[in-house]
Every structure is written in C-alpha cells, then in structure tokens.
SEDRENTOR-936851 format. One record per residue (C-alpha): x, y, z. Coordinates in nm, 2 decimals, decimal comma. Example, Ala and Ser with C-alpha at 12.3 -4.5 7.8 and 13.67 -1.06 7.14 Angstrom:
<nodes>
{{1,23 -0,45 0,78}}
{{1,37 -0,11 0,71}}
</nodes>
This chain:
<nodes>
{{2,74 1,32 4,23}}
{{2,45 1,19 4,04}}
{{2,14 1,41 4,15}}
{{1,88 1,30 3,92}}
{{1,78 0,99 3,68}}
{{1,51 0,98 3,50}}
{{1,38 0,73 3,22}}
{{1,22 0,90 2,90}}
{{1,02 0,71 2,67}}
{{1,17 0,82 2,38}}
{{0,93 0,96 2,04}}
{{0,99 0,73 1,80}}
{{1,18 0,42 1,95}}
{{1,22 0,29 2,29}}
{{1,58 0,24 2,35}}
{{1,64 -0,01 2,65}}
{{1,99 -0,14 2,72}}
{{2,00 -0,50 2,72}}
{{2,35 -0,62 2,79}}
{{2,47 -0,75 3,07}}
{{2,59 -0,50 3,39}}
{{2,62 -0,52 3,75}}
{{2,36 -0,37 3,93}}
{{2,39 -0,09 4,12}}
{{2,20 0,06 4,39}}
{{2,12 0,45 4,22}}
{{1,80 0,59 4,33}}
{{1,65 0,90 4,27}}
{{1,73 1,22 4,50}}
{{1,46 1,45 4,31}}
{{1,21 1,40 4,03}}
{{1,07 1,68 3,82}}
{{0,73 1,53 3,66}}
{{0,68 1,62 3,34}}
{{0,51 1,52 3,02}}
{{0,63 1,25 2,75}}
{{0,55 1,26 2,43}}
{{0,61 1,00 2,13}}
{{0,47 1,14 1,82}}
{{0,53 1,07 1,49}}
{{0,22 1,05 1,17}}
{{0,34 0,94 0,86}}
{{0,22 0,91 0,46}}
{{0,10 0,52 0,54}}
{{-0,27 0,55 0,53}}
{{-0,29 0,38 0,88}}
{{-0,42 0,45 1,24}}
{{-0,16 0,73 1,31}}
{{-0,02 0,62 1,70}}
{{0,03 0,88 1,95}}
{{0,20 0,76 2,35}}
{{0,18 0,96 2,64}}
{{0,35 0,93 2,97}}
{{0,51 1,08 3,31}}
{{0,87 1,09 3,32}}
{{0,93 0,80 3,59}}
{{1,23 0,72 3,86}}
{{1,57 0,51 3,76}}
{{1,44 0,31 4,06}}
{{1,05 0,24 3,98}}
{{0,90 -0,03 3,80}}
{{0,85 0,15 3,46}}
{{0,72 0,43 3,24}}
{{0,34 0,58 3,41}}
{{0,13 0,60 3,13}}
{{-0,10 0,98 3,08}}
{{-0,41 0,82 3,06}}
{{-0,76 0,97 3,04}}
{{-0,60 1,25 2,76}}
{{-0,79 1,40 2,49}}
{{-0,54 1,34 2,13}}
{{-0,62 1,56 1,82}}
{{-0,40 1,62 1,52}}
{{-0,49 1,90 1,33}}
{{-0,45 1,99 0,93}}
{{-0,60 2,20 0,73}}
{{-0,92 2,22 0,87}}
{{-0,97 1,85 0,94}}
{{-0,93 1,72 1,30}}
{{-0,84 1,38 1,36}}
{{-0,93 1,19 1,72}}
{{-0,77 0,97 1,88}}
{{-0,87 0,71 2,07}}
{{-0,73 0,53 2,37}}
{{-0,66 0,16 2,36}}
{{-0,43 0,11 2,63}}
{{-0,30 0,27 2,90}}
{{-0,11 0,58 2,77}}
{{-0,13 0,48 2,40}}
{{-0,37 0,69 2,14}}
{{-0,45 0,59 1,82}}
{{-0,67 0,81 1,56}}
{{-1,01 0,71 1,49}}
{{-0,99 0,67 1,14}}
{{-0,72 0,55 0,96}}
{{-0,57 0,86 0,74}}
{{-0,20 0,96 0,56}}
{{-0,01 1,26 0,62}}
{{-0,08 1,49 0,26}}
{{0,29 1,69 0,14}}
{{0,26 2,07 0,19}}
{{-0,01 2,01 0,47}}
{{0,07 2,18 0,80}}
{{0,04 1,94 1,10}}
{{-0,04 2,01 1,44}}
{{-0,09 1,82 1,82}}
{{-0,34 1,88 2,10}}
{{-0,29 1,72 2,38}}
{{-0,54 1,78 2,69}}
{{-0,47 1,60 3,01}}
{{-0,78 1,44 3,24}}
{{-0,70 1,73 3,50}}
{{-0,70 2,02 3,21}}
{{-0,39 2,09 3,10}}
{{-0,32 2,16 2,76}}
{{-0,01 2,11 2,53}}
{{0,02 2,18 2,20}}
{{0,31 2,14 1,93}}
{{0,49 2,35 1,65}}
{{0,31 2,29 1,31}}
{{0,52 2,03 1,06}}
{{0,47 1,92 0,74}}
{{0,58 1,56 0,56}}
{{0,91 1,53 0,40}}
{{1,04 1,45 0,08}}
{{0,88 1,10 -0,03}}
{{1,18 0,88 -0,09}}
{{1,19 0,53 -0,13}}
{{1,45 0,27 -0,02}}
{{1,62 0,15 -0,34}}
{{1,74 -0,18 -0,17}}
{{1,82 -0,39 0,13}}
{{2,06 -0,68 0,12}}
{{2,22 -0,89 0,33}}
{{2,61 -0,96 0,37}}
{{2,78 -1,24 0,55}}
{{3,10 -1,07 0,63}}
{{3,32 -0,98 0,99}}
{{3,30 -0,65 1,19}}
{{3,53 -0,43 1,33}}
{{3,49 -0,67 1,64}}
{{3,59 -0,94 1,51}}
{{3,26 -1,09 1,45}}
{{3,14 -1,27 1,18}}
{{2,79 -1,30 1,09}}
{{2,53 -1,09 0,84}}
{{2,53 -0,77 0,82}}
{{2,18 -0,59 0,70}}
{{2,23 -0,29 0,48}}
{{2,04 -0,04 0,32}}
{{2,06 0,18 -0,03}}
{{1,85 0,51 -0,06}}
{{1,89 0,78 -0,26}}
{{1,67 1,14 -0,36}}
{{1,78 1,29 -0,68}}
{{1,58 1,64 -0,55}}
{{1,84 1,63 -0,26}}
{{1,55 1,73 0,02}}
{{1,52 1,41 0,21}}
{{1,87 1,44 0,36}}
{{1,76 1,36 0,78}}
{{1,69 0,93 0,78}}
{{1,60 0,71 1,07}}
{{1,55 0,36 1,02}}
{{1,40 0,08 1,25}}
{{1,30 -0,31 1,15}}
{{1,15 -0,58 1,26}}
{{1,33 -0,92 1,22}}
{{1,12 -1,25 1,21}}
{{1,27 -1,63 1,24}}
{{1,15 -1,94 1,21}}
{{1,18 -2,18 1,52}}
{{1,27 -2,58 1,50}}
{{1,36 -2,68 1,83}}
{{1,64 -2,91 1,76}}
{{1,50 -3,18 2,02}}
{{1,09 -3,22 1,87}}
{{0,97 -3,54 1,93}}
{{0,61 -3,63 1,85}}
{{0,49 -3,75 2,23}}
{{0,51 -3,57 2,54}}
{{0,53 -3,70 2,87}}
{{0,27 -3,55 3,12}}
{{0,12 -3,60 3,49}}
{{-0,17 -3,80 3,50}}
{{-0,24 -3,78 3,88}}
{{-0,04 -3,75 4,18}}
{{0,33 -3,88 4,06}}
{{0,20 -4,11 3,77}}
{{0,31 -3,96 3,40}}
{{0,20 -4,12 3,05}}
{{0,33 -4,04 2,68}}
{{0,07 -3,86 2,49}}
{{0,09 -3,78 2,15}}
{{0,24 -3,39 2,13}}
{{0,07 -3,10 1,94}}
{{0,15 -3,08 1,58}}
{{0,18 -2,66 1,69}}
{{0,48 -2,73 1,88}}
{{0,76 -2,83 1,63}}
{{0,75 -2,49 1,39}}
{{0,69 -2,19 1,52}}
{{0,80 -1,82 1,42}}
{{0,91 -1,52 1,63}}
{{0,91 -1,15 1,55}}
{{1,13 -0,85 1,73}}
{{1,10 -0,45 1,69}}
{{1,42 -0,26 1,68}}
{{1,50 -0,07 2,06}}
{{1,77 0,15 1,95}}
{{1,80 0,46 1,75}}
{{1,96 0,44 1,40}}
{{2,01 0,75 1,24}}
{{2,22 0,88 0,90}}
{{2,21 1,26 0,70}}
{{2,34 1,29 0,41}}
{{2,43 1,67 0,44}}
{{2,78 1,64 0,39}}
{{2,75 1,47 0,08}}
{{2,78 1,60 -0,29}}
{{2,46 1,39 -0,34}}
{{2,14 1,26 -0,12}}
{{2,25 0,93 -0,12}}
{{2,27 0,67 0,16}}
{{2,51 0,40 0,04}}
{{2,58 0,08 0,25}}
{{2,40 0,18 0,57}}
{{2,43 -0,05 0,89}}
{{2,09 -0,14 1,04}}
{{2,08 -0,50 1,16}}
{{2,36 -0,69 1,24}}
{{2,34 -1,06 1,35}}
{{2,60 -1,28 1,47}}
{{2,67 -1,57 1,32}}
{{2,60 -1,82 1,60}}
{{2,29 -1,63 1,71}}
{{2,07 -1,90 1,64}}
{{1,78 -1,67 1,52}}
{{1,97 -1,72 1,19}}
{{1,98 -2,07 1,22}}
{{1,67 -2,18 0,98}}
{{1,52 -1,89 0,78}}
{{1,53 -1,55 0,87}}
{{1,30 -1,21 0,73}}
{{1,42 -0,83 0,82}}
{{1,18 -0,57 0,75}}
{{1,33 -0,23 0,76}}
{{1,16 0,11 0,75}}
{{1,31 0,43 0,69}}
{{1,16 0,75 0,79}}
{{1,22 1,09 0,62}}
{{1,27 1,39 0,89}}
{{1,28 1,72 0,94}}
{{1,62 1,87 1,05}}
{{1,48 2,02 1,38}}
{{1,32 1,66 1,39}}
{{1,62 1,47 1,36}}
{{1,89 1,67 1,58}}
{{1,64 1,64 1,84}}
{{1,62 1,23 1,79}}
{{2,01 1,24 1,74}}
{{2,05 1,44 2,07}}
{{1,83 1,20 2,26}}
{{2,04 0,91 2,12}}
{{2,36 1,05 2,26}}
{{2,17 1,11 2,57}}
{{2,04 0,71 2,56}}
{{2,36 0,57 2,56}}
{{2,53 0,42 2,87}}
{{2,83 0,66 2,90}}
{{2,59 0,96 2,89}}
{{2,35 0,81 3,12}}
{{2,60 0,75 3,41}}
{{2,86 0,99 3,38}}
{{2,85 1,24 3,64}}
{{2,76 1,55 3,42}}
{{2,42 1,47 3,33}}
{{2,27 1,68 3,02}}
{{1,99 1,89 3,10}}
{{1,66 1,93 3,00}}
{{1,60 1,81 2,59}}
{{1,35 2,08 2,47}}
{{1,12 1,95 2,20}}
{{0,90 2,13 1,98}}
{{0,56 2,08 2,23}}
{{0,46 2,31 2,52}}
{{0,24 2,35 2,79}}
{{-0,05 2,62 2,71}}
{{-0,16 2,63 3,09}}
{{0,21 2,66 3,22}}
{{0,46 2,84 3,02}}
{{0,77 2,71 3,27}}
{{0,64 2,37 3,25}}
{{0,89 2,07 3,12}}
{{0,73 1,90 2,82}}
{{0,97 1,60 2,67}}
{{0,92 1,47 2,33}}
{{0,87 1,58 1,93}}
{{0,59 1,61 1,71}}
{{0,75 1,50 1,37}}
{{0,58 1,45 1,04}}
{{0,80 1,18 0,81}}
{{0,74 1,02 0,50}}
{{0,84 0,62 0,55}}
{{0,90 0,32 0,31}}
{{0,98 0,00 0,41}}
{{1,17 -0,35 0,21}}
{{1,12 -0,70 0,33}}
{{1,39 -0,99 0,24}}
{{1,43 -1,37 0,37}}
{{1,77 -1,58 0,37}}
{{1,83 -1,86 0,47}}
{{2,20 -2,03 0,72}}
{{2,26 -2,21 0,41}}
{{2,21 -1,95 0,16}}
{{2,59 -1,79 0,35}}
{{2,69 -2,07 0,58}}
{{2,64 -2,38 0,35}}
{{2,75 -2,71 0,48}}
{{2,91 -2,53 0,81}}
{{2,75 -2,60 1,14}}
{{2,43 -2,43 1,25}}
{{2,41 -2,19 1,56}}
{{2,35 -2,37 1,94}}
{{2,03 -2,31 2,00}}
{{1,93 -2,04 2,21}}
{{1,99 -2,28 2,55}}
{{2,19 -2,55 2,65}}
{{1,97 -2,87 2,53}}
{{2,12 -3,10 2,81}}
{{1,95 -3,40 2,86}}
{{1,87 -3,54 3,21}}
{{1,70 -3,83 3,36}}
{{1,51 -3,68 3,70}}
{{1,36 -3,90 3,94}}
{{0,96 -3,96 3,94}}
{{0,97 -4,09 4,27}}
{{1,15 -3,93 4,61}}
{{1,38 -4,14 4,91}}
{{1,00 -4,16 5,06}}
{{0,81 -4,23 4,80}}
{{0,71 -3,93 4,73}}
{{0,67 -3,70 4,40}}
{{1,05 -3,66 4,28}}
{{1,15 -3,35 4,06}}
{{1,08 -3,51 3,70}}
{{0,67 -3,45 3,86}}
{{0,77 -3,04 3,96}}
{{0,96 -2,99 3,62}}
{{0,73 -3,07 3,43}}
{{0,41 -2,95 3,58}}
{{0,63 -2,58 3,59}}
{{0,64 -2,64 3,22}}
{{1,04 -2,60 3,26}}
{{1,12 -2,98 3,05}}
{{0,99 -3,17 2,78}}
{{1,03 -3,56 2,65}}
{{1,27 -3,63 2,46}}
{{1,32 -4,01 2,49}}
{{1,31 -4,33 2,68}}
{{1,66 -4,38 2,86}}
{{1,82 -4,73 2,80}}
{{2,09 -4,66 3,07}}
{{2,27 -4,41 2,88}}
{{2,19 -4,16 3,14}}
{{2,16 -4,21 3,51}}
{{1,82 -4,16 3,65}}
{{1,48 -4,30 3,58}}
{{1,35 -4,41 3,22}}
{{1,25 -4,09 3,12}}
{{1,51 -3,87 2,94}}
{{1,40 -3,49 2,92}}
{{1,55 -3,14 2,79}}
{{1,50 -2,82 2,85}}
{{1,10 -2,71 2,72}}
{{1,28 -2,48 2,45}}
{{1,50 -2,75 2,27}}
{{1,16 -2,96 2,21}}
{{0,86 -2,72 2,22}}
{{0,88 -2,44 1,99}}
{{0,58 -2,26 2,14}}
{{0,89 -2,14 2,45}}
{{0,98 -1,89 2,21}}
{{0,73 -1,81 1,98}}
{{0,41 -1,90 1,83}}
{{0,33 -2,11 1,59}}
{{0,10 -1,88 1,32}}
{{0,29 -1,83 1,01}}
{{0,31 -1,45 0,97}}
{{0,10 -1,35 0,60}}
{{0,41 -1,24 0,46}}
{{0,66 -1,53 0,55}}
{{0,81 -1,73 0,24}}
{{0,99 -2,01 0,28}}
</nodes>
C-alpha cells in the first residue's frame, strides 16, 4: 500500500506530467518536512538562481516556498548574496560566472536558524554544442513530425555527464483574424469596432519540464551524436507558421548527474505509483543544526552553451496542409436576445471573453446575424502575446 507521496521540486528542471489520466483519490498518510533545494551556477555571467522549498503533499495545492532564507555561494574568498524576489526563489546580487578550478560552496540559513550547507564543486569541462538541426522524419510511435537534435563533442574527453533543456518559441496567426470586433455597448446592444492591430500576430514561448539526460562514458570518444531533445508532432500546430528551439546543454559532474538521472527515474509515472516507493534521494547538502535531518536537492556547478534555430511548416511540409489549430474553430450564430427579451448568450460569451467576430451571417448558419468563433481562432492574444521576442527572425 502506498504510505507516502510527496512532490519534490526537482534542482535543475521541474518535471510535471501533463498527459491525460484518471484521477484518483491518493492522499497522504504521513509527511516528513524537509528541505528542497534547486541549485545549479553556471560560467554565463548572469544572476546565478537559487529555489528553496518544503517538500509538500500529493494532495495539496503545490510546492511551499522557504521564504525569509539567507542564500550565499561561496568561492575563493568572495561571497556572493542572494536576494529574494519571489516567494522561495533567490537570485545573487550581482551578476557573476562560475571561474574553472574554483571550489564552489552553498549556505543556506532558514528565517527560524537552521543552517545547510553543501559539498564544495567546481565547473566542468567548457564544451560547446557543435550543432542543432532539425529533422522531419517518423518515430518509433509511428509519428511523424520534427525531430530536434543535437551534436557535441570534447576532444579532452572530460565533459562526459550532459543535460539539456530548451525553450521553444512560435509564432501565432489565428486562422479566423478579422479586423472588427463585435462588443457590448450597454445592456444587450453590441456594435462592430475596429479590432487591435496586436491581436492578429502574436508569439509564444515554453521551457522544457522534463529531464533529458546523455553520458558518453561508454564511448571510445566524448561525443554526443544525434541526441533527441525536442520532438514535435507534425499536426501540433505550434509548427504551423514559424517555429525557434533554443537548446542548452549543461556540463556535470558525475555525482551531479547520477543524482539528476536517479531523480528522473524516480519522476516518472511507473515509479511514482507503483507500490514500492524509493526512499529517501540523498544529495550533496546537509543540515548543520540537525545531522538526521532530510535535505533534498544538489548543489551542482556546470559549464552551459546554448544554439538557437528557426524553420518554418513549409521549409519540411511544403504545399501539404497545415496543423488544426490548437481548438476547434466552429463557427456559431448565438442569440443576442432571450424567449423574454432578455440578454441571450451571444451578450455572456462575449463579455467572458470566450468568442470573437468573425462575420456577418447571411443565413448560412442558424441564429442571429452575428457569426462568432472561439476567442483563440481570431485573437491571437488567447495564447500569447504579441511582442516580438529580440531574437525572433522571420
């Protein structure tokens, strides 16, 4: 029987299952509190991020954020601060980069006093991805669609432990844009008013929430050939237009890695409701104020480097059909007016923001002269925004 589930907020990513299950009723029977830990500097010169949380119930609303901590990374004889800027989420003072044969090490102290510190690490080799590239082909699912690999390789052999994570932007043209918008004047009157220019293109950017891991210790050389990171169906309409990946690849320590490798296995559904849970993950931080304390989570040091490329649906898919769009665009005709005279549910739907004008109906469609669609076949701003990101190329 299932005695205890608990959520971790894992260093380094946050895995979350997103597919579709059944829910089940599982709450918790016990719930050892202890300490969470996501902490990883690297050799960007950036504002090095530090999250700190309480391990938190299958059945509760969501990770509880440590707040009210004082952060420090230490190494050699500089100490760097860190600040908090949300709930649970630290980030150093100054920006700085992680030097090579520099020993690293965390201080945590809680608002109540207790203290945690981590093992020392230093930054790994500096190795640089050698390409990304993208490849319309089938997978072992029987899927087609485009494929995101990458090609590394360190000719001094000491990278060896990889991660990689990416953030993937689109651009968004709702497929039923018109330039007027139909909107409530007062009571159940509505008038066509000239829609915002912002709503037609817009662009939308998503992190990676799994782990994606690869070593190269087996091999007669430290090369990572033809590595999986993204893949994106091919009626997935966030390929439908133009589409960017930005991948990042992060060089690890061994301990570093099986640790983020053992976690992984932990994350995935089988392990986390099969009957023989694993026990406790030990990291490489520890309480100083409680030596049988539980402290989850890994200080790691990793060099990173990161490619950007764009395609576009026709550069792979040309003259075939693009994705649907991310909803059904049916168009509908609902009444403005009610059996008593009274606001019909064209006046709800739209003041909910829930449908947009498309066009006047000439009798195509039964209901009143006002065909609509769903808000996220005509304005663009339902699933993103419409800034174009610095880096986007069309």
């Amino acid at each position: 029987m299932l005695k205890k589930l608990v959520f971790l907020m894992a260093p380094l990513f946050f895995f979350l299952n997103s597919g579709c299950v059944e829910e089940i009723g599982l709450e918790t029977e016990t719930l050892e509190s202890a300490l969470v830990v996501s902490a990883t500097i690297t050799n960007q010169s950036k504002s090095q991020l530090v999250t700190l949380s309480k391990t938190y119930a299958f059945e509760s609303d969501g990770p509880n954020p440590e707040t009210g901590a004082t952060v420090k990374v230490l190494g050699r004889g500089i100490v760097y601060d860190f600040i908090e800027i949300e709930a649970g989420i630290y980030v150093s003072d100054v920006e700085f980069a992680a030097q090579a044969n520099v020993s690293y090490q965390l201080e945590i102290t809680t608002q109540i006093g207790e203290k945690y510190t981590s093992l020392t690490s230093q930054l790994r080799a500096d190795t640089a991805i050698d390409r990304v590239y993208a490849v319309r082909e089938t997978n072992d699912d029987g899927t087609n669609g485009m494929s995101i690999y990458v090609d590394s390789f360190d000719p001094t052999g000491n990278s060896k432990y990889y991660s990689y994570e990416y953030e993937e932007t689109y651009k968004i043209v709702p497929p039923s844009y018109v330039p007027e918008d139909l909107i409530v004047v007062s009571d159940c009157d509505v008038t066509l008013v000239p829609r915002a220019e912002e709503e037609r293109l817009c662009f939308n950017t998503v992190s990676s929430r799994s782990f994606n891991l690869t070593n190269t210790t087996r091999l007669s050389e430290d090369r990572v050939r033809r590595h999986l990171v993204r893949f994106v169906a091919s009626d997935n309409y966030i390929i439908a237009t133009r589409y960017s990946i930005l991948i990042r690849q992060f060089v690890h320590s061994g301990a570093a890695y099986n640790y983020f490798d053992t976690l992984s296995s932990f994350s995935n559904e089988g392990s986390l409701f099969s009957q023989i849970q694993p026990g406790f993950l030990a990291g490489n931080i520890s309480s100083e104020t409680n030596d049988s304390e539980t402290v989850i989570g890994f200080f790691d040091v990793a060099s990173v480097d990161s490619k950007r490329i764009f395609f576009s649906y026709n550069d792979f898919y040309p003259n075939e059909p693009t994705p649907p769009w991310s909803v059904n665009c049916e168009k509908t005709a609902p009444n403005q007016y009610n059996q008593f005279g009274g606001c019909g549910p064209l006046i709800g739907r739209i003041e909910a923001d829930a449908i947009v004008y498309f066009k006047m109906n000439n009798g195509t469609i039964e209901g009143d002269p006002y065909i609509m669609v769903p808000r996220e076949c005509g304005d663009c701003t339902a699933l993103g925004t419409p800034e174009v990101p610095d880096f986007w190329i069309d």
